[in-house]
N, CA, C and O atoms as a Tripos MOL2 file, in Angstrom:
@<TRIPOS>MOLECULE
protein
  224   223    56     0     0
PROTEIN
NO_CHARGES

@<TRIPOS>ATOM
      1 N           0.8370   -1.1850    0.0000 N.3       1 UNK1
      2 CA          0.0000    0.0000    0.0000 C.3       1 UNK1
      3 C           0.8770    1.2420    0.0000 C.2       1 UNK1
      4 O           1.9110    1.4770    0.6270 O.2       1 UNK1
      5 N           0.1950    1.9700   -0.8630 N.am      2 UNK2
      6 CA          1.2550    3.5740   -0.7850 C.3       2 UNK2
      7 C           0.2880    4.3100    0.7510 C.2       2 UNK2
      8 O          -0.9000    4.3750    1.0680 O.2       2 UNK2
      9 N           1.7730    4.8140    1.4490 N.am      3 UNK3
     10 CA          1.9070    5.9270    2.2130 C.3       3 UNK3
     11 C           1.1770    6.9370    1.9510 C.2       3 UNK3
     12 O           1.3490    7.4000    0.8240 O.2       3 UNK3
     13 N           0.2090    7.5830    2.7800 N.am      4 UNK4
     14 CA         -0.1940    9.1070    2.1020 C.3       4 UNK4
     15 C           1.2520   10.1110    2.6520 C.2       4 UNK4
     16 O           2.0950    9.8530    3.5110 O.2       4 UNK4
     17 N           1.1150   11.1430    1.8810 N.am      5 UNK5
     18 CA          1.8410   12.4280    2.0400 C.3       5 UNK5
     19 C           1.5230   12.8360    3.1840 C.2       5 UNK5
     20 O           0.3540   12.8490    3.5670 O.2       5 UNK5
     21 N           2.7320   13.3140    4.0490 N.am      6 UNK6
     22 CA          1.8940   14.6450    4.9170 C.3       6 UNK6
     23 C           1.7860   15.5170    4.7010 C.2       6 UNK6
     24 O           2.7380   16.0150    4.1010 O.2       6 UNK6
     25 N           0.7460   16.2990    4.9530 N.am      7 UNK7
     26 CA          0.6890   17.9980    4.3710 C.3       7 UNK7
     27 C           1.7380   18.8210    4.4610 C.2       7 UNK7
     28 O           2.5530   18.5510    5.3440 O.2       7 UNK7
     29 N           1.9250   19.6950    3.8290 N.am      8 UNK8
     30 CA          2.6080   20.8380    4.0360 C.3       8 UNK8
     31 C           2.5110   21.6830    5.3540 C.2       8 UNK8
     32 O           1.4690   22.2080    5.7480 O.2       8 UNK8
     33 N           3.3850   21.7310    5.8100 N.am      9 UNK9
     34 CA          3.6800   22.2940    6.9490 C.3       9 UNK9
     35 C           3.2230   23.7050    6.9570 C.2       9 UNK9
     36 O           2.6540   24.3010    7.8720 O.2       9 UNK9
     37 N           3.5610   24.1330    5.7990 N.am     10 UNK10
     38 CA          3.6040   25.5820    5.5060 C.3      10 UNK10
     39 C           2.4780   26.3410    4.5690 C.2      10 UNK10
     40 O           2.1730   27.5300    4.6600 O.2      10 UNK10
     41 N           1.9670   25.4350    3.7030 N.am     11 UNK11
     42 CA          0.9250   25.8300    3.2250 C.3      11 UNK11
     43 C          -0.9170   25.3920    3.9420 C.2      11 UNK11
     44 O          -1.8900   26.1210    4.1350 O.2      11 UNK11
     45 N          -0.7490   24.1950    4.1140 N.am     12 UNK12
     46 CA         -1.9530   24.2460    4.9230 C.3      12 UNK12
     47 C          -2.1820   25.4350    5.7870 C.2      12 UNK12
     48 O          -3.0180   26.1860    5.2850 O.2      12 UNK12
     49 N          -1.7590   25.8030    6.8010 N.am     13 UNK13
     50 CA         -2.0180   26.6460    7.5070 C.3      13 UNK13
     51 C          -2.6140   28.2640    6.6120 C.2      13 UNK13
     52 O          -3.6530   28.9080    6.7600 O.2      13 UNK13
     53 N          -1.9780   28.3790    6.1220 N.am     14 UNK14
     54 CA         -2.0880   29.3830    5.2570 C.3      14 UNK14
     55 C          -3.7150   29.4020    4.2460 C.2      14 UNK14
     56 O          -4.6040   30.2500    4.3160 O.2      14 UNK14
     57 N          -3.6910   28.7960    3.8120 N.am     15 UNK15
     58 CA         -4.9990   28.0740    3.0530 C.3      15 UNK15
     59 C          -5.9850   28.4680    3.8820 C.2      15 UNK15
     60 O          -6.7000   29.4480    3.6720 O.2      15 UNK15
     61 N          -6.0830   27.5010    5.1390 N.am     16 UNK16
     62 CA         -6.8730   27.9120    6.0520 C.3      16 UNK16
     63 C          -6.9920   29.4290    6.5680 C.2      16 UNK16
     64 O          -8.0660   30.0300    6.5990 O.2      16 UNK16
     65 N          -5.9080   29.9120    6.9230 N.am     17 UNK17
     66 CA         -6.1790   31.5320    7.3360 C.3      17 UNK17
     67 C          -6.6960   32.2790    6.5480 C.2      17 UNK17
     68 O          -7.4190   33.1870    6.9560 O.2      17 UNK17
     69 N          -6.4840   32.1080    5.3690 N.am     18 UNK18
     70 CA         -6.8500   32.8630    3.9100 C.3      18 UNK18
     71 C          -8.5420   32.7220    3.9130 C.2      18 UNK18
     72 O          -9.3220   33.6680    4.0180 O.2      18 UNK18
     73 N          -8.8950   31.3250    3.7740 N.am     19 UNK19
     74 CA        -10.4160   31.0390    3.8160 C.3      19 UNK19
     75 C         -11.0160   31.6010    5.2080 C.2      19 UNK19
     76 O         -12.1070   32.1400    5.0230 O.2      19 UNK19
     77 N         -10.6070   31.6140    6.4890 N.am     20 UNK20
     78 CA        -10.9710   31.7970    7.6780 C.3      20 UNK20
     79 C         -11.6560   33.5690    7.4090 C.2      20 UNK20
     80 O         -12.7900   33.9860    7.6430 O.2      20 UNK20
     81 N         -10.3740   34.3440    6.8080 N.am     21 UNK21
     82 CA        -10.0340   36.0280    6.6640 C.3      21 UNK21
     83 C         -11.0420   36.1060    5.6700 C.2      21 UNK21
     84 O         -11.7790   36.9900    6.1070 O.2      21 UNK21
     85 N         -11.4670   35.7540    4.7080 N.am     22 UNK22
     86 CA        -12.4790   35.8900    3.6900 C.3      22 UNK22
     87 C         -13.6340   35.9600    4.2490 C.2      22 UNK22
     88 O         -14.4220   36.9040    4.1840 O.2      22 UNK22
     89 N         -13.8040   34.5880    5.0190 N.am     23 UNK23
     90 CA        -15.3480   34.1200    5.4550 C.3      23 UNK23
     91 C         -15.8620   35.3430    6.2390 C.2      23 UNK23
     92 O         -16.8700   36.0150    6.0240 O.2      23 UNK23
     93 N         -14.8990   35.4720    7.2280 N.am     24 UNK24
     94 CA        -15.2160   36.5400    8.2990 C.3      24 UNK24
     95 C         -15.0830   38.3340    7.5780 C.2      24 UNK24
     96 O         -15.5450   39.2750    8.2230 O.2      24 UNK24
     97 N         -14.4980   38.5160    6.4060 N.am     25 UNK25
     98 CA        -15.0080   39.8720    5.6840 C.3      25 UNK25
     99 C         -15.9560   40.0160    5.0040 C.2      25 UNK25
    100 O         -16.2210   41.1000    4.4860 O.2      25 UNK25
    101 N         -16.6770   38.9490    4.8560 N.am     26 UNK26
    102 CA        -18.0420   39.0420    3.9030 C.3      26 UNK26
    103 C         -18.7780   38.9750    4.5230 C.2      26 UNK26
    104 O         -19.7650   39.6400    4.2080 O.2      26 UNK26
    105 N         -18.8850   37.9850    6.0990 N.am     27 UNK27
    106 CA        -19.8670   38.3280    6.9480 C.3      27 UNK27
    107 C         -19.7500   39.6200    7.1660 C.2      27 UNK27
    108 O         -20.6980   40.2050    6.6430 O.2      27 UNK27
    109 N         -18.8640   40.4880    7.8150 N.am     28 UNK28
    110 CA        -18.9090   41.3860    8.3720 C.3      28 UNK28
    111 C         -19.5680   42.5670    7.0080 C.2      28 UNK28
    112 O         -20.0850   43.6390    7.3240 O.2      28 UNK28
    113 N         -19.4570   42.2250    5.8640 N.am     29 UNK29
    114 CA        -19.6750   43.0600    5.0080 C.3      29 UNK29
    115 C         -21.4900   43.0900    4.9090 C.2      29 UNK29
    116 O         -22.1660   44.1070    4.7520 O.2      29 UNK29
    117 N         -22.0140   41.6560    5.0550 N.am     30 UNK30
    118 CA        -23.4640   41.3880    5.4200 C.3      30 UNK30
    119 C         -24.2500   41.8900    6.3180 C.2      30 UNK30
    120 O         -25.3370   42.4320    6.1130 O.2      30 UNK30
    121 N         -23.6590   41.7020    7.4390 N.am     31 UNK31
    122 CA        -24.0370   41.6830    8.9950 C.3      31 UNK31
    123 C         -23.7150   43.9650    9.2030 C.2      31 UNK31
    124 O         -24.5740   44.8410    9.3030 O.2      31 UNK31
    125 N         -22.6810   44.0510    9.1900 N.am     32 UNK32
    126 CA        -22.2860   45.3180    9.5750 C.3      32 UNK32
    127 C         -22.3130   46.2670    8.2290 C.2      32 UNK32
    128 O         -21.6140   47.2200    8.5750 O.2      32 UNK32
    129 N         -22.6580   46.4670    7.1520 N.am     33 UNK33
    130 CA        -22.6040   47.2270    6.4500 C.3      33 UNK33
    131 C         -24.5350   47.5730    6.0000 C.2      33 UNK33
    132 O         -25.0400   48.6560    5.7050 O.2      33 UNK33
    133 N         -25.2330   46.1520    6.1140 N.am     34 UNK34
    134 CA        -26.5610   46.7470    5.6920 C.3      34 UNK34
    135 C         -27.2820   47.1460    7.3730 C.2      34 UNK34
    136 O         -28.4760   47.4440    7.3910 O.2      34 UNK34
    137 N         -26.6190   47.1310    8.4990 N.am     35 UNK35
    138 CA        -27.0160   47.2210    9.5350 C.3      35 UNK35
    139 C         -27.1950   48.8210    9.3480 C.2      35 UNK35
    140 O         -28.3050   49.3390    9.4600 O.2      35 UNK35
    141 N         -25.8790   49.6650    9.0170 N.am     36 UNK36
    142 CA        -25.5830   50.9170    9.3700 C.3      36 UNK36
    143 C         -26.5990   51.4990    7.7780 C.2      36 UNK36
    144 O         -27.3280   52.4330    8.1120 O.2      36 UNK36
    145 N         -26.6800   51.3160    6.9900 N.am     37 UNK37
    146 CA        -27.8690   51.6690    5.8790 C.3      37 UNK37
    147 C         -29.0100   51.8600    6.9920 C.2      37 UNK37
    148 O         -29.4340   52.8300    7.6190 O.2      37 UNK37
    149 N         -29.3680   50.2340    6.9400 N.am     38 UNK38
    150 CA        -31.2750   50.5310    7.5960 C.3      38 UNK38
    151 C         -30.8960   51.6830    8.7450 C.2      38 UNK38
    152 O         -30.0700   51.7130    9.6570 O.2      38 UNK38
    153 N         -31.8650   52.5790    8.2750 N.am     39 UNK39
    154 CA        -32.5220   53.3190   10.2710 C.3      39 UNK39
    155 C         -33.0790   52.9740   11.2840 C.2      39 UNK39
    156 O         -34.2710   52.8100   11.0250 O.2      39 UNK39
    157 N         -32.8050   52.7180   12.5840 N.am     40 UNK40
    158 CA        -33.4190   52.0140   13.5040 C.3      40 UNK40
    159 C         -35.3890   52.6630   13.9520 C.2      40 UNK40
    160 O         -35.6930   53.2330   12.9040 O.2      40 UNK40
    161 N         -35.5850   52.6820   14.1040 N.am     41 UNK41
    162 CA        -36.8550   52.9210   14.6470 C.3      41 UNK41
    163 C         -36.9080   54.2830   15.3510 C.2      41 UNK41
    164 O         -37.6780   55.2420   15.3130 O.2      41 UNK41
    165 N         -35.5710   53.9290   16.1320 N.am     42 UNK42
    166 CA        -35.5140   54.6940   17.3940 C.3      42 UNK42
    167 C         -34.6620   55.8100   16.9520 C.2      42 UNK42
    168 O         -34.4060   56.7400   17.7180 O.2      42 UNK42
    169 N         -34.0770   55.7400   15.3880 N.am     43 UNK43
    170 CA        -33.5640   56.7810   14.9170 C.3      43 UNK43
    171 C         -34.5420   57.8430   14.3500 C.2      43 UNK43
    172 O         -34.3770   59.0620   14.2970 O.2      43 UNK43
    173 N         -35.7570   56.9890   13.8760 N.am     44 UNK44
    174 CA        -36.7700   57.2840   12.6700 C.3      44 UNK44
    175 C         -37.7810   58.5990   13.8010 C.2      44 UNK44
    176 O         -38.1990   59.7500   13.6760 O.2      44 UNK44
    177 N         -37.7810   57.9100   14.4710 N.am     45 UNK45
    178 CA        -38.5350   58.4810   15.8370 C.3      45 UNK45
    179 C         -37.6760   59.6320   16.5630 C.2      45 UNK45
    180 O         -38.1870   59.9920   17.6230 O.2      45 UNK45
    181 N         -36.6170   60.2100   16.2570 N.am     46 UNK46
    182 CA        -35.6730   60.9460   16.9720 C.3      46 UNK46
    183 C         -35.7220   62.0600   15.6530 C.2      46 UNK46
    184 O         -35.8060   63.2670   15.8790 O.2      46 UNK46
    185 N         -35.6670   61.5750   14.4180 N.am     47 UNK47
    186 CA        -35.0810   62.4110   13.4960 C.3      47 UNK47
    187 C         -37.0570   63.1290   12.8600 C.2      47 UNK47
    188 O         -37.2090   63.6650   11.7630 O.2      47 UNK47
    189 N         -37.8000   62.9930   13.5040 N.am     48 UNK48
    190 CA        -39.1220   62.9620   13.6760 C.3      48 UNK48
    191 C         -39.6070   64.1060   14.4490 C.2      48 UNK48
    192 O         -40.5110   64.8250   14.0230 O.2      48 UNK48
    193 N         -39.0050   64.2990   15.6160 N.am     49 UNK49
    194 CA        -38.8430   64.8410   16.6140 C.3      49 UNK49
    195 C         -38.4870   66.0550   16.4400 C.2      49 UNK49
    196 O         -39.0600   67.1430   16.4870 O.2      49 UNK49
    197 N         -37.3130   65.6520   16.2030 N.am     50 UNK50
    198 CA        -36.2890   66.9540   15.4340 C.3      50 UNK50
    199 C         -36.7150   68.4420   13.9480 C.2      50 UNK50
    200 O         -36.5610   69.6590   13.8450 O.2      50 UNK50
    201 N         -37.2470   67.3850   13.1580 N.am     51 UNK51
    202 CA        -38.0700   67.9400   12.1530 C.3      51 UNK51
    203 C         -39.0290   68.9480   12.6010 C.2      51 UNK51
    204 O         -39.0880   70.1290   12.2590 O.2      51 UNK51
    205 N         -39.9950   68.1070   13.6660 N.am     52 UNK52
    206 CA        -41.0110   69.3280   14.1620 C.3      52 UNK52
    207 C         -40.5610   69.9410   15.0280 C.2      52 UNK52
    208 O         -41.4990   70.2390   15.7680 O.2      52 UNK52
    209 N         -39.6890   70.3130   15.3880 N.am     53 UNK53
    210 CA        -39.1210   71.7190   16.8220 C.3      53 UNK53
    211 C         -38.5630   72.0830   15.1550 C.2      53 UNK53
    212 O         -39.6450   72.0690   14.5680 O.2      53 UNK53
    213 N         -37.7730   72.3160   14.3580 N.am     54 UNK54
    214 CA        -37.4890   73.0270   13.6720 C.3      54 UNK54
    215 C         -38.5070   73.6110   12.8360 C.2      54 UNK54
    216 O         -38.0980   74.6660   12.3510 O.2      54 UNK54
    217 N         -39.4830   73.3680   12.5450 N.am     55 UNK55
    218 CA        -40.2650   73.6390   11.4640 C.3      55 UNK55
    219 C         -41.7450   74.9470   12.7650 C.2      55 UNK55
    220 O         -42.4430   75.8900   12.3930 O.2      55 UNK55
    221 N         -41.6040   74.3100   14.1930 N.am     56 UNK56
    222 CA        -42.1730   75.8970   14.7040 C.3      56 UNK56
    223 C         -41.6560   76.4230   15.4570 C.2      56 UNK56
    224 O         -42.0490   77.5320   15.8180 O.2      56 UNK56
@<TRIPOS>BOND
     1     1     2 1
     2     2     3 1
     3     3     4 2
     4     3     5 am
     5     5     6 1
     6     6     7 1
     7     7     8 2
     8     7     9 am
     9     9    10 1
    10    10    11 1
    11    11    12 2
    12    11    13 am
    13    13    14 1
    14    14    15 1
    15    15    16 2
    16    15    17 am
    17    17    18 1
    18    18    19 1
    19    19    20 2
    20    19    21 am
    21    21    22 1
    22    22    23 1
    23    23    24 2
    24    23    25 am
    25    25    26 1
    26    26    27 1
    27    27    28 2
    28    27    29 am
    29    29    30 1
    30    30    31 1
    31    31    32 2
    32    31    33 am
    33    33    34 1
    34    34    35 1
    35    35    36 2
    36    35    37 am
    37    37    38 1
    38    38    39 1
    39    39    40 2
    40    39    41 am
    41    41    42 1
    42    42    43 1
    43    43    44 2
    44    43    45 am
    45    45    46 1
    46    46    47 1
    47    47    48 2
    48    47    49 am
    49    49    50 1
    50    50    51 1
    51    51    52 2
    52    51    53 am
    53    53    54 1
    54    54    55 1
    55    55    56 2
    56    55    57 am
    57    57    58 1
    58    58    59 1
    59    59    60 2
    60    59    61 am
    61    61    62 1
    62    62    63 1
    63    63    64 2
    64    63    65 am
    65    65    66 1
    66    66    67 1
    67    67    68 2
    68    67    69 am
    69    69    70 1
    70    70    71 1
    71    71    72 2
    72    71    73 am
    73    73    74 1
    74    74    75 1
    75    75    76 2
    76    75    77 am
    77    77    78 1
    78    78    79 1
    79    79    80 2
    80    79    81 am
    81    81    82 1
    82    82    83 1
    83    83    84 2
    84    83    85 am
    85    85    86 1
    86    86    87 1
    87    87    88 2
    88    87    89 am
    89    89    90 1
    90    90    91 1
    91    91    92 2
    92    91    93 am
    93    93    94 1
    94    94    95 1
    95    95    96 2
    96    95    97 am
    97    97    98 1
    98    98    99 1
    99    99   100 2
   100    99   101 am
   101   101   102 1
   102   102   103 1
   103   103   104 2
   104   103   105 am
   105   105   106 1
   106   106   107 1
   107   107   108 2
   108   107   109 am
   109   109   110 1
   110   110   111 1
   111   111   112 2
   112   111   113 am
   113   113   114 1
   114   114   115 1
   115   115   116 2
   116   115   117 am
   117   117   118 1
   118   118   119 1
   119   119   120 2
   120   119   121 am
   121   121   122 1
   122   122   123 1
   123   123   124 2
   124   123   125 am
   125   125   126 1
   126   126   127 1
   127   127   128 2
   128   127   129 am
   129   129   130 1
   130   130   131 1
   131   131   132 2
   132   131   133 am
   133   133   134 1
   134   134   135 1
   135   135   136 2
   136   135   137 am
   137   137   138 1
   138   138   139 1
   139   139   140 2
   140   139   141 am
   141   141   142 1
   142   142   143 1
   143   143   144 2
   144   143   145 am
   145   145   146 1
   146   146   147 1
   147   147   148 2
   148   147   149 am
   149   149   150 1
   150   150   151 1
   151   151   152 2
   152   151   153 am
   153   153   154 1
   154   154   155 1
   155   155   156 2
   156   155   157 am
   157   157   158 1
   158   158   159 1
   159   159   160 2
   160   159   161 am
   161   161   162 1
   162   162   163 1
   163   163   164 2
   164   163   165 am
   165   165   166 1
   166   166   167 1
   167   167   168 2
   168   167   169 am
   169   169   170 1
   170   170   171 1
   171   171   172 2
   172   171   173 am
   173   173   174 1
   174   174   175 1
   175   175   176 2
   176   175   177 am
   177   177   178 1
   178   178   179 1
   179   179   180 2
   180   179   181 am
   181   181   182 1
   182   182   183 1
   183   183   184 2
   184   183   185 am
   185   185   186 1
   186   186   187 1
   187   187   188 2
   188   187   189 am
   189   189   190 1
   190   190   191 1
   191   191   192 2
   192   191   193 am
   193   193   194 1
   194   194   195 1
   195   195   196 2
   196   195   197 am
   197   197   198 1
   198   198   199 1
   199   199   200 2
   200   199   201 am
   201   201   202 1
   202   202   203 1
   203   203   204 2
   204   203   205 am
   205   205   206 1
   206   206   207 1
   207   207   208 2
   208   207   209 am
   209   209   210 1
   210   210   211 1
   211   211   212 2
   212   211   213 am
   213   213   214 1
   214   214   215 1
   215   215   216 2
   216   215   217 am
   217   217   218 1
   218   218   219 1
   219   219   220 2
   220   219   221 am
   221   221   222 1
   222   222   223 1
   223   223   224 2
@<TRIPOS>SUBSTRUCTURE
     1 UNK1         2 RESIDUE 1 A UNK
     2 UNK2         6 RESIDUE 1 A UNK
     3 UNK3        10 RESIDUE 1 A UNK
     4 UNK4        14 RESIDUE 1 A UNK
     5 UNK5        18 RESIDUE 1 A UNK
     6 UNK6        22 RESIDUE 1 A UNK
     7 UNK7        26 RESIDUE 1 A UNK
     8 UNK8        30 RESIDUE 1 A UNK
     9 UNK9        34 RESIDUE 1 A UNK
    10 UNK10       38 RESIDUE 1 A UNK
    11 UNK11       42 RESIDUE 1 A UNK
    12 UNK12       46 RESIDUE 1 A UNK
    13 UNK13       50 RESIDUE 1 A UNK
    14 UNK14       54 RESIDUE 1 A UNK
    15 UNK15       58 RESIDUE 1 A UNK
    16 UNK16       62 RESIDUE 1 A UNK
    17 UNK17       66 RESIDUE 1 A UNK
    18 UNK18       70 RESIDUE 1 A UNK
    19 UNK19       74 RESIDUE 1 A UNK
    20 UNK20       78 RESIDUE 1 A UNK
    21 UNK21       82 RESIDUE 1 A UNK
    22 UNK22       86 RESIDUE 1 A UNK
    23 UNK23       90 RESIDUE 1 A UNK
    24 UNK24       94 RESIDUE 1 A UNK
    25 UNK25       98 RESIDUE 1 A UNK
    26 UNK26      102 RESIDUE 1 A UNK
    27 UNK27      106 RESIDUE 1 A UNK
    28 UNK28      110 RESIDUE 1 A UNK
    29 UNK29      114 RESIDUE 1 A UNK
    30 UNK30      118 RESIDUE 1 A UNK
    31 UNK31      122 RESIDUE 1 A UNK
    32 UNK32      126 RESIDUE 1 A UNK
    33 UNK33      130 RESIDUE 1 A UNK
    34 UNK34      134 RESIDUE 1 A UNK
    35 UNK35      138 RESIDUE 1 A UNK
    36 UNK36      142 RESIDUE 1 A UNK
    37 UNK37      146 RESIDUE 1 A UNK
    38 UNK38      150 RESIDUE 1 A UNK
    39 UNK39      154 RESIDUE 1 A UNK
    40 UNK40      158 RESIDUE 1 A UNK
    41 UNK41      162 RESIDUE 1 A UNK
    42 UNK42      166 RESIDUE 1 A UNK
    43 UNK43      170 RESIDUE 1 A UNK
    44 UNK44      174 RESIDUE 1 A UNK
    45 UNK45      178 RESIDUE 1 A UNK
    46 UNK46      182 RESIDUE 1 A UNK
    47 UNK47      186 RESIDUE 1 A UNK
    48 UNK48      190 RESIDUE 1 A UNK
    49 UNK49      194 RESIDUE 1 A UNK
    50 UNK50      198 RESIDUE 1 A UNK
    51 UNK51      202 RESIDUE 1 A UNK
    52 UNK52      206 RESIDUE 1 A UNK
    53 UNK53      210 RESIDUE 1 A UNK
    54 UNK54      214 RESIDUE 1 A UNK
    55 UNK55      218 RESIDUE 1 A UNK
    56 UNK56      222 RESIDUE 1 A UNK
């Protein structure tokens, strides 16, 4: 029977960090970028507020 190879010492690791660093910038691009778009409620309701003391 053939031996398997052992991995690369030096590239596995790497591979992995690379995929790890990706995964976690696209979440964050999902999660934290359409967060700060939408207005919260409690913004909608503040900037509401604001409108009418300026307008009398």
């Amino acid at each position: 029977m053939k031996q398997m190879k052992k991995p690369n010492r030096y590239a596995a690791p790497l591979v992995i960090t690379g995929i790890t660093v990706a995964v976690l910038a696209k979440a964050y691009q999902l999660i934290f970028k359409k967060a700060a778009k939408a207005p919260t409620p409690r913004d909608h309701a503040h900037q509401s507020d604001t409108d009418k003391a300026e307008s009398t």
